[in-house]
C-alpha positions in Angstrom: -237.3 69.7 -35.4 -238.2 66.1 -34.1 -237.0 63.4 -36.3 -238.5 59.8 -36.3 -238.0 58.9 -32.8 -235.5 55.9 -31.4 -234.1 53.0 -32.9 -237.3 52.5 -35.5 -235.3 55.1 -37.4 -232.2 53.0 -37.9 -234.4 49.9 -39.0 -236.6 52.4 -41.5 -233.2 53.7 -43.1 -231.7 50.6 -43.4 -234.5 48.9 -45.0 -234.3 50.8 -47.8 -232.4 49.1 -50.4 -229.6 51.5 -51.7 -228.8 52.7 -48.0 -228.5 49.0 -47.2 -226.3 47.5 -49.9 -224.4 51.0 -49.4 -224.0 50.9 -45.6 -223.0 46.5 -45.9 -220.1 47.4 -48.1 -219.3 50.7 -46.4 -219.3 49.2 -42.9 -216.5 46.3 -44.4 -214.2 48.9 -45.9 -214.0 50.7 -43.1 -212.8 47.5 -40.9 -210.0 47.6 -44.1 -209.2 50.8 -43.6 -208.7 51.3 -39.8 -206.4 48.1 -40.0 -204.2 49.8 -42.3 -204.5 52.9 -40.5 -203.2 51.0 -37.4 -200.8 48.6 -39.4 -199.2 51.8 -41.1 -198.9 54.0 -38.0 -197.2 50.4 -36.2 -195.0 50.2 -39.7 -194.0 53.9 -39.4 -192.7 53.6 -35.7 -191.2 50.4 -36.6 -189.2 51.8 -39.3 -188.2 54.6 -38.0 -189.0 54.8 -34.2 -189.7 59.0 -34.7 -192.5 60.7 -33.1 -192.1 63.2 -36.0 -191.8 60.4 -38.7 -195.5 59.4 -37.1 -197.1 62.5 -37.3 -195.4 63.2 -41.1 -197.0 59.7 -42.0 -200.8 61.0 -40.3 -200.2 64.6 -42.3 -199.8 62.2 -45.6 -202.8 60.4 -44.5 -205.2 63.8 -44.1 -203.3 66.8 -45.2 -203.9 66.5 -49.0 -207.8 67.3 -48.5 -207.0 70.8 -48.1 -205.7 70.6 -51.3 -208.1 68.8 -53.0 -211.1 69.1 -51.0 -212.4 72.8 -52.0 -212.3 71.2 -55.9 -213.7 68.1 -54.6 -216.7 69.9 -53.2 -217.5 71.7 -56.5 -216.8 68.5 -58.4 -219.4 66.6 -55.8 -221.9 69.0 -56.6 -221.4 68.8 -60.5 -220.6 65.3 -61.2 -222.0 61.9 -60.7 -221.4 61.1 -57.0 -221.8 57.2 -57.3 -219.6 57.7 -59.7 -216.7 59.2 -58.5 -216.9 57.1 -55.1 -216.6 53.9 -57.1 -213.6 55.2 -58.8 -211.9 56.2 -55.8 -212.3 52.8 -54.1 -210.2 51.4 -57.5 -207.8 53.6 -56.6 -207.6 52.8 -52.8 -207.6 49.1 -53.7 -204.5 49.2 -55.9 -202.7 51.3 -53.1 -203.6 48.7 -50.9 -201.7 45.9 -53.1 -198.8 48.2 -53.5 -198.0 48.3 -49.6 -198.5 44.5 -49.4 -196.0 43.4 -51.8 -193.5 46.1 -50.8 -194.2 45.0 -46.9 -194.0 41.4 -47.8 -191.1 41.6 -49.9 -189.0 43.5 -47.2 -188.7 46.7 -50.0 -190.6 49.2 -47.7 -188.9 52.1 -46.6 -190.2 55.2 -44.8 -190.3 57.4 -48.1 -192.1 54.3 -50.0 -194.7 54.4 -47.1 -194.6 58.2 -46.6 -195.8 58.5 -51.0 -198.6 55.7 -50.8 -199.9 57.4 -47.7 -199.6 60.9 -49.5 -201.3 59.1 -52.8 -204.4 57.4 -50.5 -204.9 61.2 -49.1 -205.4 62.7 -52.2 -207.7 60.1 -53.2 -209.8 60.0 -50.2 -209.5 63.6 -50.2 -211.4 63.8 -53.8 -213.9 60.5 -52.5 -214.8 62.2 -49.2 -217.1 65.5 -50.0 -218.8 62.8 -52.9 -219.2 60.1 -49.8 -220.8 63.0 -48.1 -222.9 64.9 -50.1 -224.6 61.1 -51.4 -226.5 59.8 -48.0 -229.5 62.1 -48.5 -230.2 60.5 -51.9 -230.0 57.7 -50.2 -232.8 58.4 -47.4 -235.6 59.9 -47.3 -235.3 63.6 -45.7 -237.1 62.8 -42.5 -234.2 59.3 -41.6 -231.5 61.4 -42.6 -230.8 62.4 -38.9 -230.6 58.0 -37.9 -228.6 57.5 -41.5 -226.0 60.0 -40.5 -225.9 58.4 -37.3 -225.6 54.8 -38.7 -222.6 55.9 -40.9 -220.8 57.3 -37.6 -221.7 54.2 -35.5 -220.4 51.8 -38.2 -217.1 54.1 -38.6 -216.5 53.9 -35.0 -217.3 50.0 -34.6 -215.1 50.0 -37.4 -212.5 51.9 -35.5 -213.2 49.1 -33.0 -213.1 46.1 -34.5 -210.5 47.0 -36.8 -207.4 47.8 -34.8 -207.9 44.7 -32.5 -208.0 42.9 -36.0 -205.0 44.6 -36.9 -203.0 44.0 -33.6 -204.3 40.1 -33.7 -202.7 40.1 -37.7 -199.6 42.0 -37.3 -198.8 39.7 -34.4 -199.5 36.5 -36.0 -198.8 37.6 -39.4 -196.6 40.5 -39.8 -197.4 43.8 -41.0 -198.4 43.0 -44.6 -201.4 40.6 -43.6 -203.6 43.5 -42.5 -202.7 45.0 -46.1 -203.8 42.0 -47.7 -207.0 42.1 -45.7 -207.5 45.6 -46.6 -207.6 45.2 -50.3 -210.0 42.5 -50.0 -212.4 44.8 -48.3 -212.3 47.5 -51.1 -213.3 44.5 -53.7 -216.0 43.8 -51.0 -217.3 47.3 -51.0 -217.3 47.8 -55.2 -219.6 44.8 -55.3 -221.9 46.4 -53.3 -222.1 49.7 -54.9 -222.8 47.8 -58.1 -226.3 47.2 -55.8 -227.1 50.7 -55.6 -229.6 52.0 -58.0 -230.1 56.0 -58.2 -232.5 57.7 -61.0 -230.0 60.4 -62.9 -229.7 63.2 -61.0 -230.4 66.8 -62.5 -227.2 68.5 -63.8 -226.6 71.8 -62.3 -226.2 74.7 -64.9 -222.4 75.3 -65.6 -221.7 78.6 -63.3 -220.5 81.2 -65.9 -217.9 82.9 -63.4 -216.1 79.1 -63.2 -214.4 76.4 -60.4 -212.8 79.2 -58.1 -216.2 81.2 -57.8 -218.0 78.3 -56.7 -215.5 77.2 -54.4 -215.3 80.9 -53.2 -219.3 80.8 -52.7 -219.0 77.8 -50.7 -216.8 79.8 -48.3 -218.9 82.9 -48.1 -222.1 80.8 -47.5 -220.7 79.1 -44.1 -219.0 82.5 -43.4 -222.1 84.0 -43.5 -224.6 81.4 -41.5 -225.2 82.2 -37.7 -224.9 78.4 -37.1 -222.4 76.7 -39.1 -219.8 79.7 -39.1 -219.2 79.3 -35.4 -219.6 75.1 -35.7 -217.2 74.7 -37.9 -214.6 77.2 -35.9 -215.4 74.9 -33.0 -214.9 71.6 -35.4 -211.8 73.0 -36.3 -210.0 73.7 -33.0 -211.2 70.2 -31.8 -209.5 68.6 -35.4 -206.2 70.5 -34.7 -205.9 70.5 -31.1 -207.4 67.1 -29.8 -208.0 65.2 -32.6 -204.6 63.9 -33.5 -204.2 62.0 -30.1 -205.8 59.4 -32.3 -202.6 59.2 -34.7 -199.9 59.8 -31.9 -201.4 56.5 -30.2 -198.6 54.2 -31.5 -196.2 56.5 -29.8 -198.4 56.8 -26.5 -198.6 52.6 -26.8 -194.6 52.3 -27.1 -193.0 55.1 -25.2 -195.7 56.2 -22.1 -197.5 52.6 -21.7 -194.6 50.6 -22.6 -197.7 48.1 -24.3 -196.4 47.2 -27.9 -198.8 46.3 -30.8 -201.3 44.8 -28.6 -201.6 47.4 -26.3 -201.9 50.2 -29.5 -205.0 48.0 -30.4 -206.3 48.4 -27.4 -206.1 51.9 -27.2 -207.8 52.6 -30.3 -210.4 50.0 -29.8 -211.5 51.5 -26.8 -211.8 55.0 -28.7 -214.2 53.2 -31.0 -216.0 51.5 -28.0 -216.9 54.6 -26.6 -217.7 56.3 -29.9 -220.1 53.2 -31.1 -221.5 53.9 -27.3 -222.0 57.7 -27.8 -223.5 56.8 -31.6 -226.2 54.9 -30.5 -227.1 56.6 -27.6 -227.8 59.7 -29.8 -229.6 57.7 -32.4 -231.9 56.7 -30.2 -232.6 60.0 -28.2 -234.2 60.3 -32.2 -234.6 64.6 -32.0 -232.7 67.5 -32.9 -234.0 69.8 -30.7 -230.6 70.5 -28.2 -228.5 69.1 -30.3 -226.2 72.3 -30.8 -225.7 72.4 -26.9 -225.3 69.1 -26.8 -222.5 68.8 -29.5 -220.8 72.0 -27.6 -220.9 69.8 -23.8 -219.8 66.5 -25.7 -216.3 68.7 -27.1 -215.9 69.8 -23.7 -216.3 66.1 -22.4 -213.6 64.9 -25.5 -211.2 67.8 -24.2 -211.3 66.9 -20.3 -210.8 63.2 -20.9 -207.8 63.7 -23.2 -206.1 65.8 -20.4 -207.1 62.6 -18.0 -205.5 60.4 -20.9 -202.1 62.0 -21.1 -202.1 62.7 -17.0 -201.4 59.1 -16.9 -198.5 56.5 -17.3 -201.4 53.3 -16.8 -203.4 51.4 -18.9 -206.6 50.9 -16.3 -206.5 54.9 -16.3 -206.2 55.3 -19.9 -208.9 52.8 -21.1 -211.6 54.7 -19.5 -210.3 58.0 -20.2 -210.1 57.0 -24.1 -213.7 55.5 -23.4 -215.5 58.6 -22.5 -213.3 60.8 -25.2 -214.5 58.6 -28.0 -218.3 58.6 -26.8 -217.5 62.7 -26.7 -215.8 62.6 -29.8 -218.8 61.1 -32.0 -221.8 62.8 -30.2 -220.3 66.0 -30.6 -219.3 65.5 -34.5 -222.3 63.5 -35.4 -224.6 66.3 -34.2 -222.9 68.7 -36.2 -222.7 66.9 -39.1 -226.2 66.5 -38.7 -226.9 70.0 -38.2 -225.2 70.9 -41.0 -226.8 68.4 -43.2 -230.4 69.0 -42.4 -229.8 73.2 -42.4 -227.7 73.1 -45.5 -229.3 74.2 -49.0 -229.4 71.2 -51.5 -227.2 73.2 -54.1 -224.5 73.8 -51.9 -224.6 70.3 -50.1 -221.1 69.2 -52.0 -219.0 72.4 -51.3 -220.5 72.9 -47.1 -219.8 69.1 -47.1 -216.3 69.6 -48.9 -215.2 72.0 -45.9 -216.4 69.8 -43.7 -214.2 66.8 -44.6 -211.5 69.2 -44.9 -211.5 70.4 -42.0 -212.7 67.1 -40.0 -209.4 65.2 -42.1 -206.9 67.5 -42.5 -207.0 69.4 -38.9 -205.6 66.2 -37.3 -202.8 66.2 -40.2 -202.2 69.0 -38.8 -202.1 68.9 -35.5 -200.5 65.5 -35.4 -197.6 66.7 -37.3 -196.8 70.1 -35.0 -197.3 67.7 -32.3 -195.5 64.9 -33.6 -192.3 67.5 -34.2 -192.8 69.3 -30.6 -192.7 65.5 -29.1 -189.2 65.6 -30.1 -188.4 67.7 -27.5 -191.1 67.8 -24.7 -192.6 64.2 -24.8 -195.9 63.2 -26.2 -197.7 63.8 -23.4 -197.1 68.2 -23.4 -198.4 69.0 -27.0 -201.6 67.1 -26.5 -202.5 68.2 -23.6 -202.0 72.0 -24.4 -204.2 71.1 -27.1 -206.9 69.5 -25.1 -206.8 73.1 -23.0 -207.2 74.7 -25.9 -209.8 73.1 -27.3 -211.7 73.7 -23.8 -211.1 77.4 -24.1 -213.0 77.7 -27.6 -215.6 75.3 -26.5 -216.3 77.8 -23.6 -216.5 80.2 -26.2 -218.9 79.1 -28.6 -221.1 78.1 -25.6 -221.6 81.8 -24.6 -223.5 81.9 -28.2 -225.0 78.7 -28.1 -228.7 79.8 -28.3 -227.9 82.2 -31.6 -226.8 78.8 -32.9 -229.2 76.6 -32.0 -231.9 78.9 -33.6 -229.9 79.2 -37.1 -228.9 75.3 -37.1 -232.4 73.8 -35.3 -235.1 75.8 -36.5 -236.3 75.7 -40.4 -234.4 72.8 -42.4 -232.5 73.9 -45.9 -232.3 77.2 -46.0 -231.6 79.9 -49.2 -228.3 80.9 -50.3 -227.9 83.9 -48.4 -228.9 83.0 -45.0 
């Protein structure tokens, strides 16, 4: 299907004015958010200097949407998304205060960090599928390829600016400054979503056979599609198996580069540089068409460079290694979030969606614990890169059936029920 070619697409998206005032206030919180994702990973190592207290704090961070994410789904598709994003960001603002005066106050512990970590996951966890399922209402169908693509390119310049914001205020300021900062961004972002202005939308008819059914449907519906089934396999061995390099950085910046606080921002900067890179290289190609074999050779690119990474003890190595695995790591999930989106069925949107962010956040909990434990004993560098192999192996795999997929995900949008 070709979609509005280039970078006209962006400007047509973000001209109209609830994807704006959403995507200004989005693209703030998400600078919040990666500094405390950096500032609680630096506070974790600090307290405790564990690899397996690291990955415990990333499995608090993204474990919890397994639990909550199946229900979040159903409730996305039943409830008023706006809604239930605004009162999420509440709750993600208040967690943000809490770490700031325990940080400041010299109270923190590792079990005070571990809970508020664990709290923010189940929140995000309930917020994400909602988050999800709201951008087409947001778009019209035909910019919903560039919009998706705009929300990946601002969460990876995000994931860029935010860490070197991060590093620059832990140094100067200590820890707590970059929870400060934080919480200002989710007041930032509320004000903006008081901009967004959606007509009611239609309530679905209360499904007689209840919550688990539906969440049960869900299941069978991506089980049963010739495209997603095999994409969201593929999602999920990347999520486990590559993914959690992302969360082991502060331990990689420490132990293998010897590069402190600074150097962790410049690790994870660099992961955003590539990924902002990759983003808006595939919004401007601006067509579907290839986009499953292209998301299938990007996950192979993100596996090979992660095996470069962790081959290496320096920085001028790493950098560009980290470079190209973050340009891999958003083409391959922003085409298949996009695939997904524009071959889903409306009335399933929130529960597909639901898996999705389950998978996409709590496969790097995951991993990054297992790995975080095995570190203990092998080093940092063994886990991940047995990972990255892995990885490799089911990306060869799904390639062998890449034209089956491409013809279920890239051929008629939407879809009925029981394709």
């Amino acid at each position: 299907m070709k979609s509005r070619a280039g970078f006209g697409a962006i400007a047509r998206a973000l001209r109209n004015p609830n994807y704006g005032a959403y995507t200004a206030g989005s693209s703030i919180s998400l600078i919040g958010t990666w500094m405390q994702r950096i500032a609680v990973g630096w506070l974790a190592w600090e307290l405790t200097g564990s690899g397996a207290w690291l990955g415990a704090v990333a499995f608090a961070d993204l474990f919890p949407t397994i639990v909550v994410g199946p229900l979040a789904g159903v409730l996305a598709d039943r409830w008023d998304q706006l809604r239930v994003i605004r009162i999420g960001q509440v709750l993600g603002l208040l967690q943000a205060l809490a770490l700031f005066a325990l940080t400041a106050t010299g109270t923190i512990t590792i079990g005070m960090l571990l809970a508020l970590t664990l709290f923010l996951g189940i929140v995000a966890g309930m917020n994400q599928p909602a988050r999800l399922a709201l951008i087409p209402s947001l778009v019209p169908r035909e910019d919903l390829s560039a919009a998706v693509a705009i929300n990946s390119i601002i969460f990876n310049a995000a994931r860029f600016i935010g860490p070197a914001a991060a590093g620059a205020l832990i140094v100067t300021g200590g820890t707590a400054s970059a929870f400060a900062v934080n919480a200002a961004t989710f007041v930032l972002f509320l004000v903006a979503l008081t901009r967004v202005r959606l007509p009611p939308a239609p309530r679905p008819p209360k499904a007689a056979a209840g919550i688990t059914a539906e969440i049960a449907e869900g299941v069978r519906y991506v089980a049963g599609h010739a495209g997603m089934a095999p994409m969201m396999l593929l999602l999920l061995a990347t999520c486990l198996f590559v993914r959690p390099v992302i969360e082991l950085l502060p331990g990689f910046a420490a132990d293998v580069f010897g590069a402190g606080a600074a150097g962790l921002a410049l690790l994870t900067s660099t992961v955003g540089a590539g990924a902002v890179l990759g983003g808006l290289w595939l919004a401007g190609r601006g067509d579907t068409a290839g986009l499953t074999r292209l998301a299938l050779a990007n996950t192979a690119l993100l596996a090979l460079a992660v095996l470069l990474f962790v081959a290496t003890d320096r920085l001028w190595v790493a950098v560009p290694a980290l470079l190209a695995a973050g340009g891999g790591m958003v083409v391959a999930g922003v085409g298949t979030q996009t695939l997904i989106q524009l071959s889903i069925h409306p009335g399933m949107r929130g529960r597909v969606m639901s898996l999705y962010g389950l998978t996409f956040r709590a496969g790097p909990a995951v991993g990054a614990l297992a790995m975080g434990v095995i570190s203990e004993e092998t080093g940092l560098r063994w886990p991940v890169a047995v990972g990255a192999l892995l990885t490799l192996s089911a990306c060869l795999a799904a390639w062998s059936r890449r034209k089956r997929m491409a013809a279920a995900l890239e051929g008629v949008p939407g879809g009925s029920v029981a394709d």
